[in-house]
C-alpha positions as a printed Julia matrix, in Angstrom:
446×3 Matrix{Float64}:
  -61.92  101.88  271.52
  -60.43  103.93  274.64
  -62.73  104.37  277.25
  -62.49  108.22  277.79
  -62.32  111.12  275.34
  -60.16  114.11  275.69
  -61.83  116.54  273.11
  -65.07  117.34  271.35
  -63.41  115.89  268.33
  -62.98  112.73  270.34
  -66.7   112.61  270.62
  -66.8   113.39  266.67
  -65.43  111.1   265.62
  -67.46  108.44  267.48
  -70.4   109.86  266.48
  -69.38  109.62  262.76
  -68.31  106.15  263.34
  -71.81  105.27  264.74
  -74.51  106.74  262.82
  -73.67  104.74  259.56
  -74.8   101.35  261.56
  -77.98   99.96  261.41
  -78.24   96.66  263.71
  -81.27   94.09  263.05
  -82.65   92.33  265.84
  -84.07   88.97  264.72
  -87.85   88.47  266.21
  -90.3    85.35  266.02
  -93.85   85.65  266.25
  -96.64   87.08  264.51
  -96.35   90.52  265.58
  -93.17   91.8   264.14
  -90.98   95.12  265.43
  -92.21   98.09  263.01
  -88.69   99.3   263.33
  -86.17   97.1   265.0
  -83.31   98.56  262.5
  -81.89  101.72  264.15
  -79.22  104.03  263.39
  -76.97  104.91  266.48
  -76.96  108.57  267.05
  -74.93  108.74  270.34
  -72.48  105.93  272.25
  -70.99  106.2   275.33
  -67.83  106.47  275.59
  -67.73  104.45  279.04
  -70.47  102.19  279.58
  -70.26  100.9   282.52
  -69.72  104.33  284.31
  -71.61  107.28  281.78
  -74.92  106.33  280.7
  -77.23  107.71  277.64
  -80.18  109.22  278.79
  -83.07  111.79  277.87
  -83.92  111.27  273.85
  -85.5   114.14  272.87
  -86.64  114.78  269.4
  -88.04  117.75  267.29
  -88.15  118.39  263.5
  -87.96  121.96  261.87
  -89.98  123.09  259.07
  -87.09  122.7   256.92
  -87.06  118.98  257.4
  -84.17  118.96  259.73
  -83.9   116.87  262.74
  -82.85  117.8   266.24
  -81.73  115.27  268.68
  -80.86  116.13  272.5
  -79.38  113.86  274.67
  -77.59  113.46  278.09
  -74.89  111.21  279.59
  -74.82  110.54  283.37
  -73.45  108.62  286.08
  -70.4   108.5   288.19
  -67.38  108.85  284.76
  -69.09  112.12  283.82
  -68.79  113.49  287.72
  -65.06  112.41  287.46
  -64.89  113.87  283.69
  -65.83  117.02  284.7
  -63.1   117.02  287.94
  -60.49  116.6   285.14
  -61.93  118.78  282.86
  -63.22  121.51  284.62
  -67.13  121.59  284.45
  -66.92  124.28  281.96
  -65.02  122.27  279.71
  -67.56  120.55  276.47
  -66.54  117.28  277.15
  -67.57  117.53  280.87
  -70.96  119.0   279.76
  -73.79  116.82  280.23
  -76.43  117.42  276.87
  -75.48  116.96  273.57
  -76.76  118.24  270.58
  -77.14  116.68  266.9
  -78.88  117.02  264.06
  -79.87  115.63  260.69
  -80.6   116.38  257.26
  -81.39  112.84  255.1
  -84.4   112.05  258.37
  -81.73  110.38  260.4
  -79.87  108.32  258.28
  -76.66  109.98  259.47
  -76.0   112.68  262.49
  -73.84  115.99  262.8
  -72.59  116.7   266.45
  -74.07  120.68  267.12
  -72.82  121.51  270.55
  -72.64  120.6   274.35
  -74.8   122.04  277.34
  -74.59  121.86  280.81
  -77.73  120.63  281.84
  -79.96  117.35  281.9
  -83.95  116.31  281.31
  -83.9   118.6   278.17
  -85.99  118.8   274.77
  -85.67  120.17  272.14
  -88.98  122.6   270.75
  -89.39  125.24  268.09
  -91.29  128.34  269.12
  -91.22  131.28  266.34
  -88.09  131.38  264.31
  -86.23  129.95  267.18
  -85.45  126.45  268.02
  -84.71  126.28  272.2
  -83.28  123.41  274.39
  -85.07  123.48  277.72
  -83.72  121.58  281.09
  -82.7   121.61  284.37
  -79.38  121.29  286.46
  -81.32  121.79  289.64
  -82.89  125.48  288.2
  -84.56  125.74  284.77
  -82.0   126.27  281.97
  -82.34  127.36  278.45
  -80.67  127.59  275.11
  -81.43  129.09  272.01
  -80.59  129.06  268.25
  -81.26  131.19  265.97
  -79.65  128.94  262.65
  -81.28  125.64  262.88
  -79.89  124.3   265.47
  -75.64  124.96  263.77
  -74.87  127.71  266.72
  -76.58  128.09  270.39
  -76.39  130.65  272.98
  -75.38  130.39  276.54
  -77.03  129.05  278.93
  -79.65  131.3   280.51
  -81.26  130.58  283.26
  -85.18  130.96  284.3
  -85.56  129.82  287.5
  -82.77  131.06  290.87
  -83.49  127.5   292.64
  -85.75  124.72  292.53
  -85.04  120.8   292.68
  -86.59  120.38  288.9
  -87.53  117.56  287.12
  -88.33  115.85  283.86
  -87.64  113.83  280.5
  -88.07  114.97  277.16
  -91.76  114.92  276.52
  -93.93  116.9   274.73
  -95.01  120.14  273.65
  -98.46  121.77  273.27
  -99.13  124.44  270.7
 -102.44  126.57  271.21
 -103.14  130.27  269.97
  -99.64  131.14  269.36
  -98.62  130.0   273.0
  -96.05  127.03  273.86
  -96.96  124.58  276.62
  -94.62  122.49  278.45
  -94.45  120.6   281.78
  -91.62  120.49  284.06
  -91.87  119.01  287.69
  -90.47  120.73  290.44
  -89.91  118.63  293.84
  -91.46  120.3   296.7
  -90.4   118.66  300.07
  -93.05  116.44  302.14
  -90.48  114.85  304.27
  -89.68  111.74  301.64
  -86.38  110.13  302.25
  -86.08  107.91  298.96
  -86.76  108.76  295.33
  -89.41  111.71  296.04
  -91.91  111.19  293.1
  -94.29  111.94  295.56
  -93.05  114.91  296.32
  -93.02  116.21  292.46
  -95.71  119.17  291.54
  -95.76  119.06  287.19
  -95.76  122.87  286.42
  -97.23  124.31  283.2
  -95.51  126.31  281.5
  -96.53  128.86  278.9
  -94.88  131.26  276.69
  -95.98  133.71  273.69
  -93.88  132.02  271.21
  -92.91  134.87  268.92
  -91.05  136.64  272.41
  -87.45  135.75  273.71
  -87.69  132.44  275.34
  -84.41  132.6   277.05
  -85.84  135.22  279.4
  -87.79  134.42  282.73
  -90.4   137.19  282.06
  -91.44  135.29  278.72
  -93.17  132.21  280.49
  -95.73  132.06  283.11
  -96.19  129.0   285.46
  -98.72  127.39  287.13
  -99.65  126.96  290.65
  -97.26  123.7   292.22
  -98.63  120.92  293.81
  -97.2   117.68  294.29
  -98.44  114.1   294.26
  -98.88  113.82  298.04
 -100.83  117.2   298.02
 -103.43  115.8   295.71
 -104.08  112.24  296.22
 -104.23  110.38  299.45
 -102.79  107.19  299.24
 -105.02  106.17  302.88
 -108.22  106.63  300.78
 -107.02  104.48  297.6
 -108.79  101.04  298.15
 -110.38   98.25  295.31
 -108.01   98.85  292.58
 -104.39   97.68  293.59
 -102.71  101.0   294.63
 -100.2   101.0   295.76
  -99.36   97.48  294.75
  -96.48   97.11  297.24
  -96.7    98.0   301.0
  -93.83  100.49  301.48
  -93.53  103.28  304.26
  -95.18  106.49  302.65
  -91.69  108.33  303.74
  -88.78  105.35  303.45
  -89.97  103.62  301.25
  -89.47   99.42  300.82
  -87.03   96.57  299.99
  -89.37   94.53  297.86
  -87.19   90.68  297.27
  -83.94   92.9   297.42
  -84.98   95.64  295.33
  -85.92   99.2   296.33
  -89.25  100.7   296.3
  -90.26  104.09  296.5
  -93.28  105.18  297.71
  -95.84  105.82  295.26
  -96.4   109.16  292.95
  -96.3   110.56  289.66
  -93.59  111.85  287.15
  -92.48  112.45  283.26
  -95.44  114.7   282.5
  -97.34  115.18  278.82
  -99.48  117.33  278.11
 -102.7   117.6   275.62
 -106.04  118.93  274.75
 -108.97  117.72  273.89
 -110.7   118.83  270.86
 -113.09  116.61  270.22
 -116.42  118.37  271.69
 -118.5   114.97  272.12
 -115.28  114.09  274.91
 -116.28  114.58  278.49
 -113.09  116.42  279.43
 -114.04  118.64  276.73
 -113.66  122.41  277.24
 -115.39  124.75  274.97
 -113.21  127.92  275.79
 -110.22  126.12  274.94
 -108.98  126.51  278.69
 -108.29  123.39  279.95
 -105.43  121.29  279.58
 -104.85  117.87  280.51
 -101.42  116.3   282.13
 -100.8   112.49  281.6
  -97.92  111.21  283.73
  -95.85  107.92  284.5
  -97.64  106.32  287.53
  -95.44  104.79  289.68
  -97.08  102.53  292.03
  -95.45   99.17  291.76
  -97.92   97.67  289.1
  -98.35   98.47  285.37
 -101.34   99.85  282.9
 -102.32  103.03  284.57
 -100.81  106.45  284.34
 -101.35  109.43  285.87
 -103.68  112.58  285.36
 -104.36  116.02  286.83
 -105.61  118.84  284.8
 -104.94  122.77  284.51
 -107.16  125.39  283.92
 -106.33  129.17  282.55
 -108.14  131.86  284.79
 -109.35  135.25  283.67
 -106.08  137.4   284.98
 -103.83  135.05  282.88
 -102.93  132.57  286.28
 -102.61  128.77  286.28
 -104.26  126.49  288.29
 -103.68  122.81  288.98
 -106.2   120.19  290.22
 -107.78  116.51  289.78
 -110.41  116.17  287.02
 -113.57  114.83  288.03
 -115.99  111.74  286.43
 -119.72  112.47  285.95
 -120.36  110.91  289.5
 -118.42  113.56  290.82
 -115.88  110.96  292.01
 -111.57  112.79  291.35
 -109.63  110.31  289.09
 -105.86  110.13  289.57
 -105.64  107.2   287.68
 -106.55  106.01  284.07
 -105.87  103.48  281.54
 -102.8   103.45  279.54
 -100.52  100.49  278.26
  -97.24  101.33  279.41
  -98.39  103.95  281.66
  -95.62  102.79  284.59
  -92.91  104.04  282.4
  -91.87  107.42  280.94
  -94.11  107.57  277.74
  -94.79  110.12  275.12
  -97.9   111.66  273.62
  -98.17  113.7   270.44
 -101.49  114.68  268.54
 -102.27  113.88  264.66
 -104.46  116.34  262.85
 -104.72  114.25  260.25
 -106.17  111.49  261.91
 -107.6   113.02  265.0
 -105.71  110.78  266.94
 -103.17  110.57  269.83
 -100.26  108.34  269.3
  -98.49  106.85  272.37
  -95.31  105.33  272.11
  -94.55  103.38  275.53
  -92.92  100.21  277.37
  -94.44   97.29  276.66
  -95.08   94.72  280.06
  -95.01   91.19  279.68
  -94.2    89.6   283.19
  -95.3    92.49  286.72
  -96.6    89.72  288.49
  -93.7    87.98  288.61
  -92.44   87.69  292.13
  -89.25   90.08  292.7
  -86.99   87.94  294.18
  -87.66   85.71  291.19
  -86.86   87.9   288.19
  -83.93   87.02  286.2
  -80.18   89.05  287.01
  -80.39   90.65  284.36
  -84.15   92.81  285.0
  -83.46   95.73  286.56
  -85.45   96.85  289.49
  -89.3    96.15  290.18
  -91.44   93.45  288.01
  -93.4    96.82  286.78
  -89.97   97.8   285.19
  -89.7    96.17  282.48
  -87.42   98.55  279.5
  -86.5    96.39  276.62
  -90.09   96.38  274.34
  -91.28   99.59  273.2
  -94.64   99.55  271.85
  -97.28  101.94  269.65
 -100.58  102.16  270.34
 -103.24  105.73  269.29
 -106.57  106.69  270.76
 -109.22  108.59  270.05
 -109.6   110.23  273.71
 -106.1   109.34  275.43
 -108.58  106.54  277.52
 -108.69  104.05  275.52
 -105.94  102.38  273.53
 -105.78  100.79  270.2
 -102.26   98.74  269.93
 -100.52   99.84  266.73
  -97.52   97.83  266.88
  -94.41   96.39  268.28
  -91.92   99.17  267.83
  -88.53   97.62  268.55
  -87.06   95.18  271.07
  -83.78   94.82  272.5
  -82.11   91.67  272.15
  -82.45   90.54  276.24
  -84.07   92.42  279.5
  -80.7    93.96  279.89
  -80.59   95.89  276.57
  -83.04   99.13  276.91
  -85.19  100.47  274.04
  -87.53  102.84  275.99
  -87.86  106.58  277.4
  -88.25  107.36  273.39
  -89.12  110.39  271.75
  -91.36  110.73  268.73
  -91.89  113.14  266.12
  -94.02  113.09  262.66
  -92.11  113.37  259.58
  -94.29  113.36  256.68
  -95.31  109.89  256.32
  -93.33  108.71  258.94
  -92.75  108.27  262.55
  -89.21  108.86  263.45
  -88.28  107.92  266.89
  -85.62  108.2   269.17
  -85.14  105.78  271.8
  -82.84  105.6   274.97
  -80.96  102.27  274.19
  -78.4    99.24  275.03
  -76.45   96.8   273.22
  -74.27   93.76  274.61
  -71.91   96.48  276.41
  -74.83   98.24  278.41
  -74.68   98.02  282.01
  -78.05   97.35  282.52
  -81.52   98.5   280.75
  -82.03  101.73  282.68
  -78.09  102.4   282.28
  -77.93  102.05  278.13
  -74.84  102.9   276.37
  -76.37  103.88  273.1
  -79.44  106.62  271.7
  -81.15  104.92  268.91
  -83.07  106.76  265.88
  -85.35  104.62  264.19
  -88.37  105.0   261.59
  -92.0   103.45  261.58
  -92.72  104.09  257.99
  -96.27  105.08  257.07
  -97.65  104.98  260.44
 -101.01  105.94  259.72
 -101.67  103.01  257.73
 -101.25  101.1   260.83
 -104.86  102.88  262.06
 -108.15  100.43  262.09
């Protein structure tokens, strides 16, 4: 296979080469992967220099599937100098779909921005993402033909990954994080404010005007990491602007990032809010050990504003941090009607204690950062955590299956994971986007 395309149809034709696999991974044990087949919906085309990243997944009334993507790293920065940045092939996203619930995958179109989902709001379906401002695209077809760009922010440093969507009243909800400088000089989750964003969803979504936003404020702003004693965080010393080397590998100092968001219906909860006004945002926690994520809440006022704070216990006491298996990785949260439930799909830990100098070559980063085991679990109260399942593993630490998207399809959970095979250069730099399908998931409820 060459290592670089030249054309769209280049990329075609990989894609049509790919999404007729389906690659086993043996496992031993008693707790078996639900759905270690997969279907490849994206490769890339370099692997050790453009990555796959961002799996985002939505399904259309129709049945249809719509998968987003990204590539990154250094070959698409030196595609898009031979290209032209304008030029598809030097465009970041991607854009497929599917019509048999992902057995095989149509390439839609390109777009030049990263940390995108998909999301239906009316009759439209939109892609929504950043490339530094907030960027949009919309179609009006099912996903065949997409507008330009539009963009509804001037500036910003914005963040994300492709999680999920909140539907209330005939409003969309979505988080994106916006990076709001406290003087952090290494990877600035601290310095990341999530912003809720709302939107009527029958109006034009491409248009600023359609979406209101709520107040920012970042990590740093909210919780003081002097006053955090008794429970282990930050698990790592590091300097609360540089940062750390921890055994050789970096570590940033601590803070919050890949935002869901949800509400709680259930009026017996103690987060409960009668007037429907609250909404609660679970986040990757990133302090160097694993099983806790992140939480702040947001609260609709009277004139229509936003506003973003801690939620409280009955003592009184903020909480910052909760429960949540796989909580120090990018996770994703999506509500069941039919069984009342929130579903979690997340990275599965096995081995944070492990000293860091110690881990094998082939473990990328901190002991917390384990990628390669992706794991179910559903909750009645997004507190505590009933384990589902073992989703699907990758073959060694090196090969990713993690930063995955979920969707309900009928019966089924169709999922679509940020991946590696034998070529990847490492698990947070996979090579391939995975689709795969936990048939009959609610059966797995007890």
């Amino acid at each position: 296979m060459k290592r670089t395309f030249r054309s769209v149809s280049a990329f075609l034709v990989i894609a049509a080469a790919c999404v007729a696999m389906t690659t086993p991974v043996q496992a031993q044990g008693p707790v078996r992967p639900l759905a270690n087949d997969f279907v490849v919906v994206c490769r890339s085309p370099s692997p050790q220099d453009i990555y796959c990243y961002t799996p985002g997944l939505e399904r259309l009334e129709s049945g249809r599937l719509v998968a987003t993507m990204d590539f990154g790293g250094k070959g698409m920065a030196k595609r898009a100098k031979e290209l032209g940045a304008d030029h598809p092939d030097a465009q970041r996203g991607r854009i497929f779909t599917s019509d048999d619930h992902g057995k095989t995958w149509t390439y839609r179109a390109s777009f030049p921005f990263c940390h995108a989902r998909p999301f239906v709001a009316g009759k439209s379906l939109y892609v929504l993402g950043h490339s530094g401002r907030l960027r949009v695209v919309r179609s009006d077809d099912g996903g065949e033909t997409w507008s330009k760009p539009a963009d509804l922010t001037k500036d910003g440093r914005w963040h994300q990954s492709a999680c999920n969507v909140w539907y209330k009243g005939g409003y969309v909800y979505l988080v994106m994080e916006n990076t709001l400088d406290r003087g952090i000089r290494h990877w600035p989750v601290g310095e990341l404010a999530p912003v809720l964003m709302r939107a009527n969803v029958n109006d034009d979504l491409t248009k600023p005007e359609s979406w209101t936003f709520a107040d920012q404020k970042p990590f740093v702003d909210l919780v003081k990491s002097e006053e955090l004693d008794y429970f282990g965080v930050p698990f790592f010393k590091v300097d609360p602007k540089k940062g750390a080397s921890i055994g050789g590998r970096g570590c940033a100092p601590i803070g919050w990032l890949e935002s869901n968001v949800v509400q709680f219906t259930d009026p017996d909860h103690y987060w409960y809010d009668s007037k429907g006004k609250t909404f609660h945002i679970f986040m990757r926690a990133h302090t160097g050990g694993t099983g806790l994520a992140c939480l702040c809440k947001v609260k609709e006022n009277e004139d229509g504003t936003m506003s973003t704070m801690l939620e409280t216990v009955p003592s009184g006491r903020k909480v910052a941090f909760v429960p949540m298996p796989g909580g120090q990785m990018r996770f994703h949260i999506l509500y069941d009607e039919e069984t009342k439930l929130y579903w979690l799909l997340s990275s599965q830990a096995t081995d944070s204690m492990t000293r860091a100098e110690r881990l094998p070559k082939n473990r990328y980063n901190l002991p917390n950062n384990e990628r390669h085991r992706l794991q179910l679990h559903f909750s009645k109260n997004c507190v505590d955590w009933c384990f589902a399942g073992l989703v699907a593993v990758g073959e060694n630490a090196g090969q990713g299956r993690h930063y995955a998207g979920m969707v309900f399809d009928g019966d089924d959970l169709q999922i679509l994971s940020r991946s590696g095979d034998k070529d990847a250069k490492d698990s947070h730099n996979g090579n391939i986007i995975t689709f795969h399908t936990v048939k009959n998931f609610r059966d797995l409820v007890y």
